[in-house]
N, C-alpha and C positions, 0 to 999 in steps of 0.2 A: 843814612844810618838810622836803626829804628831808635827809639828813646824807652821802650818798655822791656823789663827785662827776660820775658821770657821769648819777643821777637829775636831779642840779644841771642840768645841762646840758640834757637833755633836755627839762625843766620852759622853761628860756628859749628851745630851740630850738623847742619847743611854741605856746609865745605868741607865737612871733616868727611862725612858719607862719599861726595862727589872726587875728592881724591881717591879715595878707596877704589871705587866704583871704574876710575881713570886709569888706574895700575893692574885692577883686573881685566879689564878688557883689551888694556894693550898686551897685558902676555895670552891673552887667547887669541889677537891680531898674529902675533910674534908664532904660536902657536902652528895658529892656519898657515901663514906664510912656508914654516919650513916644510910641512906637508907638500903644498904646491912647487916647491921648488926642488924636493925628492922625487914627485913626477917628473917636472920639465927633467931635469936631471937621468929619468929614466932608471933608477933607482929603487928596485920594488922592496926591498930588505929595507932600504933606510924609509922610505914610502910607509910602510906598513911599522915600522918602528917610531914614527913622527906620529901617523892617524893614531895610534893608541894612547900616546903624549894628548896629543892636543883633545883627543873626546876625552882625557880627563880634565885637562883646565878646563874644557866648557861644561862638563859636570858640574866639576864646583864652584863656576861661574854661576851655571842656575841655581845649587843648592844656598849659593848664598844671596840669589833673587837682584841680579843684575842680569839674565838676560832670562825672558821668558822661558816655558820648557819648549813651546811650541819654535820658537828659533832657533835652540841650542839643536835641537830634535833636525831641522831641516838643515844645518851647518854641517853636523855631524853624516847626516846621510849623504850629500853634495860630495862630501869628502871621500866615505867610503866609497861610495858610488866612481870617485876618480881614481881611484886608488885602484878598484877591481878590473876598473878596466882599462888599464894596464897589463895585466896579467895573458 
C-alpha cells in the first residue's frame, strides 16, 4: 500500500475507473453476443434489431474512451458484415 497521499488517491481513483471500464465492456460483450446468437438463430429481424443495440454500446463505449475508435470501428463492421450476409 503506498504511504503518500496522493499515490492513495490514485490507487482508488484507479479502481474506481477499472470497475467502470469492467461494466462497460461486459454490456458491449453482452451486446455482441446477442447479435451473434440472432444469426446462429437465423433470425434477420432480431439480427438487424440486436447490430443496431450493440453499435450503440460500442459507440459510447469509445466516446467514453474505453475501447479505441479503430476497434469499435472493426467490431461494428465484423458484425454488419454477419448480419448482411444472411440476407
Amino acid at each position: 500500500m503506498a504511504n503518500i497521499k496522493s499515490a492513495k488517491k490514485r490507487i482508488l481513483v484507479n479502481r474506481t475507473k477499472m470497475e467502470r471500464n469492467k461494466a462497460i465492456k461486459s454490456g458491449v460483450k453482452t451486446a455482441v453476443k446477442k447479435v451473434y446468437a440472432a444469426i446462429e438463430a437465423k433470425d434477420q429481424e432480431a439480427a438487424k434489431a440486436a447490430l443496431l443495440n450493440a453499435t450503440s454500446v460500442i459507440d459510447k463505449a469509445t466516446r467514453k474512451g474505453v475501447y479505441h475508435k479503430n476497434t469499435s470501428a472493426r467490431k461494428v463492421s465484423r458484425m454488419s458484415k454477419a448480419v448482411n450476409e444472411m440476407a
